[in-house]
LUMLUM-338399 format. One record per residue: residue in one letter; residue number from 1; x, y, z of N, C-alpha, C in turn. Coordinates in nm, 4 decimals, always signed. Example, Ala and Ser with C-alpha at 12.3 -4.5 7.8 and 13.67 -1.06 7.14 Angstrom:
// residues 2
rest; nr; n_X; n_Y; n_Z; ca_X; ca_Y; ca_Z; c_X; c_Y; c_Z
a; 1; +1.3190; -0.5690; +0.7800; +1.2300; -0.4500; +0.7800; +1.3200; -0.3300; +0.7800
s; 2; +1.2850; -0.2250; +0.7080; +1.3670; -0.1060; +0.7140; +1.2900; +0.0030; +0.7870
// end
This chain:
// residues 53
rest; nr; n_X; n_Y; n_Z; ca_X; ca_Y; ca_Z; c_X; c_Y; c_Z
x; 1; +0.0853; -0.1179; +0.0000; +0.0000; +0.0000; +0.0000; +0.0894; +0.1235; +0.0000
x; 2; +0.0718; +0.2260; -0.0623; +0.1054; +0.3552; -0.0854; +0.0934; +0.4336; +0.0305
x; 3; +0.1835; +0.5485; +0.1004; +0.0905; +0.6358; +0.1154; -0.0663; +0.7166; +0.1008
x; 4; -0.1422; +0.7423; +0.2014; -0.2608; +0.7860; +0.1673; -0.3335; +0.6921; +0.0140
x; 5; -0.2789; +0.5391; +0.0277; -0.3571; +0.4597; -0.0372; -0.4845; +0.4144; +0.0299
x; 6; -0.5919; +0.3396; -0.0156; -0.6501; +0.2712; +0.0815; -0.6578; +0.1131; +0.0981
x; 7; -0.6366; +0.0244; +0.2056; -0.5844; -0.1022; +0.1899; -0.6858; -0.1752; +0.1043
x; 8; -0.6033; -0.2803; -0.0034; -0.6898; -0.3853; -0.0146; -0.7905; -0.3346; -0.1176
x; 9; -0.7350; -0.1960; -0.2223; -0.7885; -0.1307; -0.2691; -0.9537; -0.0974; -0.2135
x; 10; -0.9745; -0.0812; -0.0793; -1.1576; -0.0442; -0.0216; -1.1275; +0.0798; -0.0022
x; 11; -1.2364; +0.1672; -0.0039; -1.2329; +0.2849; +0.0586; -1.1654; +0.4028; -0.0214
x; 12; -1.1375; +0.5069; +0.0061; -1.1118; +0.5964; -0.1351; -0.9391; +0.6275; -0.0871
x; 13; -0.8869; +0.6996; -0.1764; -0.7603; +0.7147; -0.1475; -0.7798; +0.8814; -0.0807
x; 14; -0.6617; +0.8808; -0.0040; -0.7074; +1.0846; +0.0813; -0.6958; +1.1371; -0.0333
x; 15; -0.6412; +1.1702; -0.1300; -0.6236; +1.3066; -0.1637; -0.7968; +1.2664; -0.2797
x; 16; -0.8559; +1.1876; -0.3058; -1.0298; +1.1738; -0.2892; -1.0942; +1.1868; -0.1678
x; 17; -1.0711; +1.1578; -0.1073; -1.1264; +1.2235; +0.0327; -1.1633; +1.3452; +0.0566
x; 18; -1.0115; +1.4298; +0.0302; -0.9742; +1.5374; +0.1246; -1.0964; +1.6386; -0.0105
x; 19; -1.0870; +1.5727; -0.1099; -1.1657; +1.6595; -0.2505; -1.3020; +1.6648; -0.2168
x; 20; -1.3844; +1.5915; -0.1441; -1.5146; +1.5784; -0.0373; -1.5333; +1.6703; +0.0333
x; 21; -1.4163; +1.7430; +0.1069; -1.4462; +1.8353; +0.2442; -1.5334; +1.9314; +0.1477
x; 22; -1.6475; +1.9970; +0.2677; -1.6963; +2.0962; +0.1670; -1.6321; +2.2016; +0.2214
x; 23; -1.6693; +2.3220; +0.1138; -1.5457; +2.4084; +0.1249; -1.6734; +2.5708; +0.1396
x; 24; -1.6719; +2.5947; +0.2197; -1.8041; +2.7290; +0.2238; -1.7509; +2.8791; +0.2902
x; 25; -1.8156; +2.9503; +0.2459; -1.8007; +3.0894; +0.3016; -1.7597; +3.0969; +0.5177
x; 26; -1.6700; +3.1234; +0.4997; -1.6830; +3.1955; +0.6430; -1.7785; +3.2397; +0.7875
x; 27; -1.8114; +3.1723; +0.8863; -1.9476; +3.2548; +0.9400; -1.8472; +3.2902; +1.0401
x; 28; -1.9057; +3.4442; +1.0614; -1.8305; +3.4948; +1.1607; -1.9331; +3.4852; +1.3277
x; 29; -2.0329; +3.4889; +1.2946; -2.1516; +3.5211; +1.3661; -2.1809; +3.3679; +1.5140
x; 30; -2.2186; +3.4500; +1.6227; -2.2200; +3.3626; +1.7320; -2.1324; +3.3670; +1.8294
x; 31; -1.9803; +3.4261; +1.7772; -1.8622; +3.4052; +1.9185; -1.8515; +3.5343; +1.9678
x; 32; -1.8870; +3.5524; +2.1174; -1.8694; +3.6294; +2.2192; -1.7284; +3.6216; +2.3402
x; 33; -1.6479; +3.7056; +2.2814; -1.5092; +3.7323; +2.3724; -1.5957; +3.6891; +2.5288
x; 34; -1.6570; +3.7595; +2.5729; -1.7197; +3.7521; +2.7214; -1.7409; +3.6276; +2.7646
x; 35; -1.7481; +3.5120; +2.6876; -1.8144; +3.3834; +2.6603; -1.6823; +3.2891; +2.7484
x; 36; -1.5548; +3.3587; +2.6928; -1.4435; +3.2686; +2.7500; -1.3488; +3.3591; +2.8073
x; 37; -1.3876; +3.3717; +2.9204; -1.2803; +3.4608; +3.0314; -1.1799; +3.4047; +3.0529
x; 38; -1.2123; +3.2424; +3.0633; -1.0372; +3.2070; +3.0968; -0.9327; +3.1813; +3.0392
x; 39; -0.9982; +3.2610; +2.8916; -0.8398; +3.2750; +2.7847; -0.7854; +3.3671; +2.8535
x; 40; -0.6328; +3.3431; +2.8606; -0.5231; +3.4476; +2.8703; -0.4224; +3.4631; +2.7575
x; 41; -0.4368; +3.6104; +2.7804; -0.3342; +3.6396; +2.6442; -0.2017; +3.6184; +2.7105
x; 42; -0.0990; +3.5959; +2.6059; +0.0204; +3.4848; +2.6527; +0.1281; +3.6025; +2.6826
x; 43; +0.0794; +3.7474; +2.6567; +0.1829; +3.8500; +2.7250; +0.2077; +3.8440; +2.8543
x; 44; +0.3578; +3.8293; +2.8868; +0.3939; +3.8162; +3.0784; +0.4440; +3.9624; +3.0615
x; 45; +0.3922; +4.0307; +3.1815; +0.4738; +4.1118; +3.2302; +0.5583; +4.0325; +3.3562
x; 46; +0.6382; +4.1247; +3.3792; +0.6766; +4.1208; +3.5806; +0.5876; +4.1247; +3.6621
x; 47; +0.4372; +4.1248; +3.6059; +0.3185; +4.1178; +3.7563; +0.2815; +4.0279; +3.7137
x; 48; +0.3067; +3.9247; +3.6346; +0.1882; +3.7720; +3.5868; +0.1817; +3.8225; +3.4104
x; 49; +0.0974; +3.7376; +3.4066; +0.0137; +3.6993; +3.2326; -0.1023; +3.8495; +3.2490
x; 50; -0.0973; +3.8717; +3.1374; -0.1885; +4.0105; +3.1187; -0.3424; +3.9562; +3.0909
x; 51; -0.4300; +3.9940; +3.1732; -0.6069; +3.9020; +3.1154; -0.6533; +4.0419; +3.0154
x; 52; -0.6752; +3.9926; +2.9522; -0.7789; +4.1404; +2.8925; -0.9487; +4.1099; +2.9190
x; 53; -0.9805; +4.2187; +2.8937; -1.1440; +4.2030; +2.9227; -1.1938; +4.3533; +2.8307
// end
């Protein structure tokens, strides 16, 4: 078997696969910063990690 073959010739080979993903516009809509406070932005000062809000 090849790379990204599929065994036993069943099943499709990836780069047929990967040609499946569907491929669509962007949604930006739904994510609220406020939603996940306990991201921290990865800036350290000398007082700790900086939170923004």
């Amino acid at each position: 078997m090849r790379p990204g073959g599929a065994p036993d010739g069943a099943g499709l080979l990836l780069a047929d696969a990967i040609k499946q993903i569907p491929v669509a516009e962007e949604k930006r809509t739904g994510y609220e910063r406020d939603s996940f406070k306990h991201w921290v932005d990865k800036t350290v000062t000398a007082a700790g990690p900086v939170r923004r809000s």
